[in-house]
GURO-447108 format. One record per residue (C-alpha): x, z, y; residue in one letter. Coordinates in nm, 3 decimals, padded with zeros to 5 digits. Layout:
// GURO-447108
        px        pz        py   aa
         X         Z         Y    a
...
This chain:
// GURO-447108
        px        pz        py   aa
   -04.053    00.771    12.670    x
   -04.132    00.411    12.785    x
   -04.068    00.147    12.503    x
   -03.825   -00.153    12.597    x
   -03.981   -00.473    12.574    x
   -03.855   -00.668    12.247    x
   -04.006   -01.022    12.233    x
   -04.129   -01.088    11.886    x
   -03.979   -01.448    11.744    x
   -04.347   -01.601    11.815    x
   -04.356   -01.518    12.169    x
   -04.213   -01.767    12.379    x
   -04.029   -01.759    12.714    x
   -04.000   -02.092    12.944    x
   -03.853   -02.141    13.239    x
   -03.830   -02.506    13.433    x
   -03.766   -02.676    13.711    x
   -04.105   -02.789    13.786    x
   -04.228   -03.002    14.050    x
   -04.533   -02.838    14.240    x
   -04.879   -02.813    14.086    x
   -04.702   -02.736    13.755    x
   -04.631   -02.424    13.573    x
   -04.213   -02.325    13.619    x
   -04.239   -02.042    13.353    x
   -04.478   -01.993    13.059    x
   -04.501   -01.650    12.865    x
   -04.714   -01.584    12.567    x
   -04.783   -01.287    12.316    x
   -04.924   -01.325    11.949    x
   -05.257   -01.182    11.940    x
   -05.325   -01.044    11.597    x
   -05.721   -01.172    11.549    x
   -05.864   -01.399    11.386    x
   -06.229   -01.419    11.453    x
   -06.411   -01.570    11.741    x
   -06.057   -01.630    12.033    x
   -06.348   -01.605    12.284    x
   -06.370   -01.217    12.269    x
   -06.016   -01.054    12.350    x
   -05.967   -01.007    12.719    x
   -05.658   -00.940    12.908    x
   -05.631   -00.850    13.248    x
   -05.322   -00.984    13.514    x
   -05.265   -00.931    13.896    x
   -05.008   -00.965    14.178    x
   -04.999   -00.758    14.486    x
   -04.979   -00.946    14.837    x
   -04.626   -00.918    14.875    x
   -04.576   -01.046    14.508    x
   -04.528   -00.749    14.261    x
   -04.699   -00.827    13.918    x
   -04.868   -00.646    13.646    x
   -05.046   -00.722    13.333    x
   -05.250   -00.511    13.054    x
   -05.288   -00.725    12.717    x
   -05.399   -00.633    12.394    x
   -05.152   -00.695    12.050    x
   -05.472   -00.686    11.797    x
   -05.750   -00.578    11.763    x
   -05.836   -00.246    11.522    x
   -06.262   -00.218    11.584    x
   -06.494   -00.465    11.635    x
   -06.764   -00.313    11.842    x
   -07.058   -00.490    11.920    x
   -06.917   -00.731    12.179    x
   -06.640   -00.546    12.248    x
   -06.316   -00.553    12.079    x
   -06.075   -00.294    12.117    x
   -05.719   -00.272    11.957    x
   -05.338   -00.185    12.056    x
   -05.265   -00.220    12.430    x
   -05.005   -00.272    12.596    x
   -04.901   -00.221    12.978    x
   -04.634   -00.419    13.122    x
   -04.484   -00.476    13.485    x
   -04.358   -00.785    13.505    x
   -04.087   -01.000    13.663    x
   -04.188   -01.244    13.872    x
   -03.900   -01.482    13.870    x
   -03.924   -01.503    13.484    x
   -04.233   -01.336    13.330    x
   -04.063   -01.128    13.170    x
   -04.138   -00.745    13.128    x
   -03.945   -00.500    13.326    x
   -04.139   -00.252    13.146    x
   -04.408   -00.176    12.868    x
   -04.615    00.070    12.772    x
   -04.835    00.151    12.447    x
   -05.190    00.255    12.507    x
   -05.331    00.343    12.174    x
   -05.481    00.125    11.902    x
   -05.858    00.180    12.028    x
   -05.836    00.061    12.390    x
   -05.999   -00.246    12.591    x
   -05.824   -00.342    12.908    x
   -06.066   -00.441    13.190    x
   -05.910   -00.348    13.506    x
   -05.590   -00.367    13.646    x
   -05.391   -00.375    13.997    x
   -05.008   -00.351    14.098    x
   -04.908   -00.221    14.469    x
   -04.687   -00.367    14.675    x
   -04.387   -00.058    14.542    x
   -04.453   -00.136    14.214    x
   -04.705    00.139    14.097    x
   -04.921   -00.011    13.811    x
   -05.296    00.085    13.767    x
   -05.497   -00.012    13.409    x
   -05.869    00.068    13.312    x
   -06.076    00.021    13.053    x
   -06.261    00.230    12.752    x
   -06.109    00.429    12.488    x
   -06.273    00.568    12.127    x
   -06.034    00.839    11.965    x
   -05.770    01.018    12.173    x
   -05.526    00.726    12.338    x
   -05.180    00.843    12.259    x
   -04.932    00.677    12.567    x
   -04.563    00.582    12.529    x
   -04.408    00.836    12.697    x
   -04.579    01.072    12.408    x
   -04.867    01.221    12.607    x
   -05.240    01.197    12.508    x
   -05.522    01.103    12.683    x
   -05.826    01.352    12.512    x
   -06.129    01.156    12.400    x
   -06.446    01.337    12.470    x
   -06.679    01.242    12.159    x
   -06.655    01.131    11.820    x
   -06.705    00.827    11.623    x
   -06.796    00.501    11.798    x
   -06.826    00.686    12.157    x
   -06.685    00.517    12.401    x
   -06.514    00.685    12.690    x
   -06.357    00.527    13.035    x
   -06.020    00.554    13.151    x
   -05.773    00.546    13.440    x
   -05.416    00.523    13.470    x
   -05.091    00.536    13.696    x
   -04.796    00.425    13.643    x
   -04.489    00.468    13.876    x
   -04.259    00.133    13.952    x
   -04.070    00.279    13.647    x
   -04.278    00.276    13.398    x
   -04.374    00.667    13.377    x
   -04.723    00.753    13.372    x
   -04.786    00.910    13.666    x
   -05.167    01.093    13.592    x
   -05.421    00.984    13.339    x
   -05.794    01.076    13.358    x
   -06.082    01.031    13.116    x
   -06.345    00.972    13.361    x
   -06.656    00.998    13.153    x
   -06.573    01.388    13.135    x
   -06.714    01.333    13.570    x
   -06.908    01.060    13.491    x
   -07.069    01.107    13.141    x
   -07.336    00.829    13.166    x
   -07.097    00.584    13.286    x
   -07.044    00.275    13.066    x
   -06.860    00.004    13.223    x
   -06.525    00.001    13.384    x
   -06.609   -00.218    13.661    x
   -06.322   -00.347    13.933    x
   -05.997   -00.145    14.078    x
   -05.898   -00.243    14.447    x
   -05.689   -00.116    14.741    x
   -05.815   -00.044    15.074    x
   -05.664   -00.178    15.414    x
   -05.473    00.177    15.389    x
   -05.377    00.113    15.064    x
   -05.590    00.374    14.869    x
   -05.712    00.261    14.551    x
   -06.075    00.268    14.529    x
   -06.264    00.176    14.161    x
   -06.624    00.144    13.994    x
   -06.811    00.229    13.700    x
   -07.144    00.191    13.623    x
   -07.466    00.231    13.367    x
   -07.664   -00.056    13.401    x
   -07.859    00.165    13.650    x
   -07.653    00.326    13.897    x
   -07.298    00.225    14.011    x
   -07.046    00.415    14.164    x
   -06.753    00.360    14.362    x
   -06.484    00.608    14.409    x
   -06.180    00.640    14.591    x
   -05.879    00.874    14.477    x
   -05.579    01.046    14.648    x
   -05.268    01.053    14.524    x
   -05.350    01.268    14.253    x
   -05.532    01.055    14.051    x
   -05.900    01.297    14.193    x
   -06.206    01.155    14.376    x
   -06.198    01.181    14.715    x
   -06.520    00.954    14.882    x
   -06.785    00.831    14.689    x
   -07.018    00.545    14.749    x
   -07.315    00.378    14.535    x
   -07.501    00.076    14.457    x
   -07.876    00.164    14.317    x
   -07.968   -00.133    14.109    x
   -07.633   -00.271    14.074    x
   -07.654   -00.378    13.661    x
   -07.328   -00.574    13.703    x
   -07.066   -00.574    13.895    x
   -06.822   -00.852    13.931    x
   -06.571   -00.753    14.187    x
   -06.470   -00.592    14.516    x
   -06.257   -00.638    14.765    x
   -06.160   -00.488    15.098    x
   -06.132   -00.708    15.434    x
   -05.817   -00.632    15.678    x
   -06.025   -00.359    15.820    x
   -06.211   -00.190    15.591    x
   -06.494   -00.393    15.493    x
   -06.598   -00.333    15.168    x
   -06.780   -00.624    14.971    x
   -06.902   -00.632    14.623    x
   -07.047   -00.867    14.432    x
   -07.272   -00.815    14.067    x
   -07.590   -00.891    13.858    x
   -07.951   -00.735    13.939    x
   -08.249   -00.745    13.918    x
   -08.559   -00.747    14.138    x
   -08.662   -00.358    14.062    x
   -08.486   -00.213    14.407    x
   -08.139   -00.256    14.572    x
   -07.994    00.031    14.763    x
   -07.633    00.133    14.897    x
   -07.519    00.268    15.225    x
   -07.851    00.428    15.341    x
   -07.996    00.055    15.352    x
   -08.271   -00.082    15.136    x
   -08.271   -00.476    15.147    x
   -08.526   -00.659    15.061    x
   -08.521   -00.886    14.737    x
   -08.679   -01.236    14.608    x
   -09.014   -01.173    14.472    x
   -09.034   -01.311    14.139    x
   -08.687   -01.323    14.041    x
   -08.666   -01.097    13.724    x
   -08.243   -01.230    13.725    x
   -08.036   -01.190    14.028    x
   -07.678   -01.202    14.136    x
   -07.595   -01.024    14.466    x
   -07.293   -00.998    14.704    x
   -07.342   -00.663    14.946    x
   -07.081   -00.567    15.240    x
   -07.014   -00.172    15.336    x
   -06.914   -00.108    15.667    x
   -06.545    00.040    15.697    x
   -06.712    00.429    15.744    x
   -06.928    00.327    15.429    x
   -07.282    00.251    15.543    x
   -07.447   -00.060    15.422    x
   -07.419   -00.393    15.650    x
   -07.650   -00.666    15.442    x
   -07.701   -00.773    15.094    x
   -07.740   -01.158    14.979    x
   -07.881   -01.248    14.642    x
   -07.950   -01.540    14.479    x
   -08.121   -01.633    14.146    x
   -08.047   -01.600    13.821    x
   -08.139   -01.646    13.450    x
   -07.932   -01.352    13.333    x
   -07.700   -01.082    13.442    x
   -07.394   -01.213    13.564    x
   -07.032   -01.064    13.668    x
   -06.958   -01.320    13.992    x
   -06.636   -01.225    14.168    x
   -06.554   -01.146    14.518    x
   -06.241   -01.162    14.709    x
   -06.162   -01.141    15.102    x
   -05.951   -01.321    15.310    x
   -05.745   -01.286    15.617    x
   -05.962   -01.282    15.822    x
   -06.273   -01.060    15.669    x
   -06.439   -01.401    15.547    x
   -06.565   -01.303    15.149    x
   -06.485   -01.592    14.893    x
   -06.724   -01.564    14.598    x
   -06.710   -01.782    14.270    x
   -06.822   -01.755    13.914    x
   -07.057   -01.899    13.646    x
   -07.396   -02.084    13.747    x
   -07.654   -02.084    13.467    x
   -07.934   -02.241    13.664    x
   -07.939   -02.409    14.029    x
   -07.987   -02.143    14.282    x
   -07.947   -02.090    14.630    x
   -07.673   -01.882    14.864    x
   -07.798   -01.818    15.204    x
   -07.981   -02.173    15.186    x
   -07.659   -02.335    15.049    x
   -07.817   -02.505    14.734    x
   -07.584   -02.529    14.438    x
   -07.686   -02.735    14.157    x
   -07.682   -02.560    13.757    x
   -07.528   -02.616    13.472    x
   -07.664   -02.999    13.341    x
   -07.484   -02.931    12.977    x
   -07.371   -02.589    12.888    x
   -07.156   -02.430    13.191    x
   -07.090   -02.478    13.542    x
   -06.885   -02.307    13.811    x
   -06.922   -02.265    14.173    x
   -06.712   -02.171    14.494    x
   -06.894   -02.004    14.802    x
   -06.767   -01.869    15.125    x
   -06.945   -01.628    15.377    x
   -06.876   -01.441    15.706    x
   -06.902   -01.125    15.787    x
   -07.201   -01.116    15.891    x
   -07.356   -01.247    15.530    x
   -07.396   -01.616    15.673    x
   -07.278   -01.839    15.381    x
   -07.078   -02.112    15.520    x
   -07.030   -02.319    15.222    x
   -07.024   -02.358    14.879    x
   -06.944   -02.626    14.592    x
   -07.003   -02.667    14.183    x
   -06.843   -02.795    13.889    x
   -07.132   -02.990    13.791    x
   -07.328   -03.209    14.093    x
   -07.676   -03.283    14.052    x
   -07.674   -03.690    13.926    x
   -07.487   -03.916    13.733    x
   -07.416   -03.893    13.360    x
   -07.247   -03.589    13.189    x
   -06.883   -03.602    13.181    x
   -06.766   -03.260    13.122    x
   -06.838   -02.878    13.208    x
   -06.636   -02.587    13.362    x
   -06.656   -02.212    13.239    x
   -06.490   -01.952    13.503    x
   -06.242   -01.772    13.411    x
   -06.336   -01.419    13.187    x
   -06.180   -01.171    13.415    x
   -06.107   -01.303    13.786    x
   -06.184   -01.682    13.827    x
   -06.081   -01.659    14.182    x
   -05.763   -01.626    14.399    x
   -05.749   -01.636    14.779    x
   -05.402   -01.652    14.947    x
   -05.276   -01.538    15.265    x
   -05.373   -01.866    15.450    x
   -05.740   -01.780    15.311    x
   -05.662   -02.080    15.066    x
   -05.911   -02.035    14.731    x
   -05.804   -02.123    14.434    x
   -06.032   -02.110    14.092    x
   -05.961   -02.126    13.731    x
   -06.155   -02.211    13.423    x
   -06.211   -02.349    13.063    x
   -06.284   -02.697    13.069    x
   -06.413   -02.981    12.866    x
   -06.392   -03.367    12.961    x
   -06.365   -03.443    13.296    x
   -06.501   -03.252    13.603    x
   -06.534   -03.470    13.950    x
   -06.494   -03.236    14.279    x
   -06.525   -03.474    14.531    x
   -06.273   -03.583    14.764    x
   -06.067   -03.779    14.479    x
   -06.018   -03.476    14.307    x
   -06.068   -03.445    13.916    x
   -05.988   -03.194    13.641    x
   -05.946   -03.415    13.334    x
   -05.918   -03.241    12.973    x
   -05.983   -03.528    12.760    x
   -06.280   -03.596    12.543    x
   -06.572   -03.379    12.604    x
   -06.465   -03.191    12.311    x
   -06.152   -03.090    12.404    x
   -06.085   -02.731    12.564    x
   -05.814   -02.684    12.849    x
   -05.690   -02.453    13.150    x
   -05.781   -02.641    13.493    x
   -05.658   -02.476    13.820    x
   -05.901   -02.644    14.186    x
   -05.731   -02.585    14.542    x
   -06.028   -02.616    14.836    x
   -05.907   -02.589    15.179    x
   -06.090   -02.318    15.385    x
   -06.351   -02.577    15.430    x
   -06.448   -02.597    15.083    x
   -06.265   -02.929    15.072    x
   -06.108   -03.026    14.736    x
   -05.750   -03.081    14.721    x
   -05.597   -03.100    14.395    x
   -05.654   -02.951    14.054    x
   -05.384   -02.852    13.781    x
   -05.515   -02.868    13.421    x
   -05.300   -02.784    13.069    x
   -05.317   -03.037    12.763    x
   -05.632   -02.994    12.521    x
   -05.650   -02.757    12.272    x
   -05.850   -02.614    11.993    x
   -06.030   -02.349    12.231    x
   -05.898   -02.175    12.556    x
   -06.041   -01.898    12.732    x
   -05.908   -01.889    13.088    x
   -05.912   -01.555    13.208    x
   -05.737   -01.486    13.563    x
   -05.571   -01.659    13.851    x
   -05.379   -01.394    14.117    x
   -05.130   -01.464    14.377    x
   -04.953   -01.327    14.625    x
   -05.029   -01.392    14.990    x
   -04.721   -01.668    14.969    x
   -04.983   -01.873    14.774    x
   -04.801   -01.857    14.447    x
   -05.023   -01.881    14.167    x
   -05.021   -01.647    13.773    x
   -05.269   -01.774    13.536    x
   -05.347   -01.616    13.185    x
   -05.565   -01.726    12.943    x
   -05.623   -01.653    12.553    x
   -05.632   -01.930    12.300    x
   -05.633   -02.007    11.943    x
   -05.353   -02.248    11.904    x
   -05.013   -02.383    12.075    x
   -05.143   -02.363    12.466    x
   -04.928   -02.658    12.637    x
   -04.924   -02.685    13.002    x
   -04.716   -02.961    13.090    x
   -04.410   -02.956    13.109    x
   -04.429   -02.649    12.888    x
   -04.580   -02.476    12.566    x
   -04.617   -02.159    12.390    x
   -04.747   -02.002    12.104    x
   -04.749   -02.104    11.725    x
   -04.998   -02.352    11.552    x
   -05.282   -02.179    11.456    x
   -05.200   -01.830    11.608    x
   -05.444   -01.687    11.881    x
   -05.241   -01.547    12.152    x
   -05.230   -01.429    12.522    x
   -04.975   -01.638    12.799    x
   -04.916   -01.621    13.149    x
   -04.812   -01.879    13.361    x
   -04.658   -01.911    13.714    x
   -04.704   -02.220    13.954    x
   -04.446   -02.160    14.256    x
   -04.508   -02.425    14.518    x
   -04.876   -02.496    14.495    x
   -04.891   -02.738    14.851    x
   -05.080   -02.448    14.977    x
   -05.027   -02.650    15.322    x
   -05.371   -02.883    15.277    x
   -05.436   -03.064    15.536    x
   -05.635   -03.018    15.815    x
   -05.943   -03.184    15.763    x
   -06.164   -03.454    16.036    x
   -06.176   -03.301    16.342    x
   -06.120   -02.973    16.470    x
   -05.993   -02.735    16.277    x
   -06.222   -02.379    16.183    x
   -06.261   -02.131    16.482    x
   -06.190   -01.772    16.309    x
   -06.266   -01.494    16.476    x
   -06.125   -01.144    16.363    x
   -06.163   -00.912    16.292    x
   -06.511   -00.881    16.277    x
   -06.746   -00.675    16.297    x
   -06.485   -00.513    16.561    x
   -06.491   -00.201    16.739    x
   -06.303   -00.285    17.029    x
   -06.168   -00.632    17.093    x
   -06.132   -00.917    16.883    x
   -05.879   -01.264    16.924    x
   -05.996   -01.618    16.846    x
   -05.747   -01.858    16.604    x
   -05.596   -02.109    16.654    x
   -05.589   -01.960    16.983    x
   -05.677   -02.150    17.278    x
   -05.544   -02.323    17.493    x
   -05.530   -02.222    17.889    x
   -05.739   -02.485    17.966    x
   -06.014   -02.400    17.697    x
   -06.370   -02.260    17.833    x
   -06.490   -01.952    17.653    x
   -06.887   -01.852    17.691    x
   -07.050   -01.561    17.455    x
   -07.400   -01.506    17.427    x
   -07.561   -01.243    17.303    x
   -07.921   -01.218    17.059    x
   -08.109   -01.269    17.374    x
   -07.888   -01.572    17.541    x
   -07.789   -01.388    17.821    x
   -07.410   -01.476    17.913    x
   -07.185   -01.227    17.879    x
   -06.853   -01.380    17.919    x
   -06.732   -01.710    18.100    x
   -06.381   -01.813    18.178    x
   -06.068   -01.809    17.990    x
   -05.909   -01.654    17.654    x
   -05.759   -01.352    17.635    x
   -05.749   -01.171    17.296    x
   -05.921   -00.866    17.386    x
   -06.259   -01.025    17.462    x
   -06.577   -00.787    17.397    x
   -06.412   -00.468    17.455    x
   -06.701   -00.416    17.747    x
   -06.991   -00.522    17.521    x
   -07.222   -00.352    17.368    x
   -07.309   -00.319    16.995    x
   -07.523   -00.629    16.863    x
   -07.394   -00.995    16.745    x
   -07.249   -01.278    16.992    x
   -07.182   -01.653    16.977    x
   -06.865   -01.744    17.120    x
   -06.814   -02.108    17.216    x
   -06.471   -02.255    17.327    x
   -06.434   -02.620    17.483    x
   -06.173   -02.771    17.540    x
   -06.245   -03.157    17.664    x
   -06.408   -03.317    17.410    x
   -06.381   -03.043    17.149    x
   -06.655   -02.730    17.088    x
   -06.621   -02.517    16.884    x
   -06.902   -02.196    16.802    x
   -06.792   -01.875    16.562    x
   -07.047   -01.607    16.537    x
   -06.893   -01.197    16.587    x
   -07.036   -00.869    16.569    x
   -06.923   -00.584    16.768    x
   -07.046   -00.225    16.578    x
């Protein structure tokens, strides 16, 4: 049967009052390690209309290269309090790498697995080999608690060795990857827990995230290399030169391949990927060395780590992007992204990003993340507008070592952090842990002034969706005395007159600029019909 959550005396629960930009409940769980606080990973996540999960691991039972696996532990959690509503054992040699919660409630963990995993409820999970193999697995949980089905997937996939991402389609089917540094794969099941639709990635060494757009989009975002990129039926071409790539690739909703971006690289990095609203993909991680998206040029890491934030359409144009580290000026500080998903998007298409930092970081726009001395470690949360504006950051008091790990939120713009640390973790007005104790925590910000401001000028033309099949609407929508013209590749008009939100339902396949004036103000958004 499930087990009943009972807080051990070193785990702490806070709740407060807190004004917004700071954390109104803290949670945290005693980690039993003691080496390097760098290495245990946990994973969190909320569903859109604000259910929460998180997979965490108690200790750790097999140091394995650089992997550490241990006793896991499942939990869906209250979101008013942090507190579990209920838990579940996984075993005592188990990573947790994936995780996702649906809107009911259902909980689904991932991750790898040496012996047979014995679950709560007093089922077993077979392991296929012996020794230090290493298998992958994937679980459901109901809104109760029970595990729902369980599968070893390297018994389908034997050459499989990463548990990649877990993500829900615009119908709400969960979709996840694997992959073995050669070849990755990406899955959807039914309701039984069994592959129904497969799709691939040749070339794909890493992979970072995915995420689905409101229609069925499909982007994904990894590490490659320059040896061949293929997915979809398409073959894009790559840098020449570049031994070290990362890469962010869009499927069509009926699973061809659209494009491929990449940009360089000194190694093989895991850079995450998240869609908005309106089909727009957000995409943020480390940056070892300065490299390019789509002609956007993002400075490198000037000490030891760096961060950046970049936004594309749909179409693979990048529209913006920013770093934790600007080229000039002396060295103040660095940013690390946070170890499992640096990046959170909300329903407004608001990003927010999380990572380890040390000093002070400048964003621009009056906006710091200040942890002290450039030897102290701490937790700093950045808000951008959909511009790529800074707004404000949200950082914890300095400590020994933190390793941020996620930010999630719902699409009310409520933000969960986690991180793991080696020490009390204090994130004003709160704390918890115990001096010199590594542990996990979770934190909740509730009114994060998601409402930035607009910034000089008009404000963004979106178009959505799109691609489209059909029609498509314009917001903010315009007014009856705007002018709308669309051109096609060619220039030839195709539309001129006034809004209505079924424009391009006559046109034919291909891309189109629409521009909309209205007096003074023009505005252009590109759209593709398909």
């Amino acid at each position: 049967m499930r087990t009943p959550f009972l807080p051990a005396l070193s785990a702490a629960l806070l709740v407060f009052s807190a004004s917004a930009q700071q954390p109104d409940w803290l949670v945290g769980w005693p980690v039993n390690w003691t080496m390097n606080p760098g290495m245990p990973r946990h994973v969190l996540a909320a569903s859109p209309g604000g259910a929460l999960m998180t997979a965490r691991l108690d200790g750790v039972t097999q140091l394995y290269g650089s992997e550490v696996f241990g006793g896991a532990v499942v939990h869906r959690l209250d979101p008013a309090i942090g507190q579990p509503l209920w838990s579940c054992g996984l075993g005592q040699k188990v990573t947790v790498e994936c995780g996702v919660v649906d809107d009911s409630g259902n909980v689904y963990v991932a991750g790898q697995f040496m012996e047979d995993m014995a679950l709560c409820d007093g089922s077993t999970l077979g392991h296929s080999g012996t020794g230090l193999d290493v298998d992958l697995y994937l679980i459901k949980f109901d809104p109760t608690g029970a595990p729902v089905w369980m599968r070893n997937l390297s018994l389908t996939q034997p050459n499989a060795t990463m548990m990649a991402a877990l993500a829900f389609d615009h119908t709400g089917a969960l979709w996840y990857a694997t992959s073995d540094f050669m070849l990755t794969r990406i899955s959807k099941v039914d309701a039984n827990g069994n592959d129904a639709e497969l799709r691939t990635i040749d070339g794909g060494k890493t992979i970072g995230g995915m995420s689905f757009d409101p229609w069925g989009g499909l982007y994904v975002s990894g590490g490659t290399d320059n040896g061949g990129f293929a997915f979809g039926g398409i073959n894009p071409a790559q840098p020449a030169n570049e031994p070290y790539l990362m890469f962010l690739c869009r499927f069509k909703p009926d699973g061809t391949g659209d494009w491929a971006r990449f940009a360089h690289d000194i190694t093989f990095q895991y850079p995450m990927v998240i869609a908005d609203h309106a089909g727009h993909a957000y995409l943020g991680g480390n940056i070892a060395d300065s490299t390019s998206w789509g002609g956007i040029w993002l400075n490198g890491a000037d000490w030891m780590s760096a961060t950046f934030l970049a936004k594309a359409d749909s179409t693979g144009q990048f529209l913006w992007g920013v770093t934790s580290d600007p080229v000039g000026g002396t060295i103040t500080g660095d940013m690390e992204a946070g170890t499992r998903s640096c990046l959170a998007v909300d329903g407004a298409g608001i990003p927010y990003l999380t990572g380890s930092v040390r000093g002070v970081v400048d964003w621009g726009n009056g906006v710091t993340s200040v942890a002290g001395a450039v030897t102290d470690h701490a937790q700093t949360i950045v808000a951008f507008d959909p511009d790529g504006t800074p707004q404000w950051t949200s950082t914890s008091a300095p400590t020994g070592f933190v390793s941020s790990q996620t930010i999630t939120c719902p699409a009310n713009g409520t933000l969960y952090f986690s991180n793991h640390s080696n020490d009390v973790f204090s994130f004003p007005p709160l704390q918890t842990g115990a001096s010199g104790v590594q542990s996990f925590a979770i934190g909740r910000i509730t009114n994060p002034s998601t409402a930035v401001p607009e910034g000089p000028g008009r404000p963004v033309l979106i178009a959505f969706p799109s691609p489209f099949t059909q029609g498509f609407a314009l917001t903010p929508r315009p007014g009856s005395s705007a002018l709308v013209h669309a051109f096609d590749t060619n220039g030839r008009l195709v539309h001129a007159g006034s809004y209505h939100d079924d424009l391009g339902t006559s046109w034919p396949s291909g891309l189109y600029a629409v521009e909309v004036r209205d007096g003074a103000q023009r505005s252009v958004v590109r759209v593709v019909k398909e």
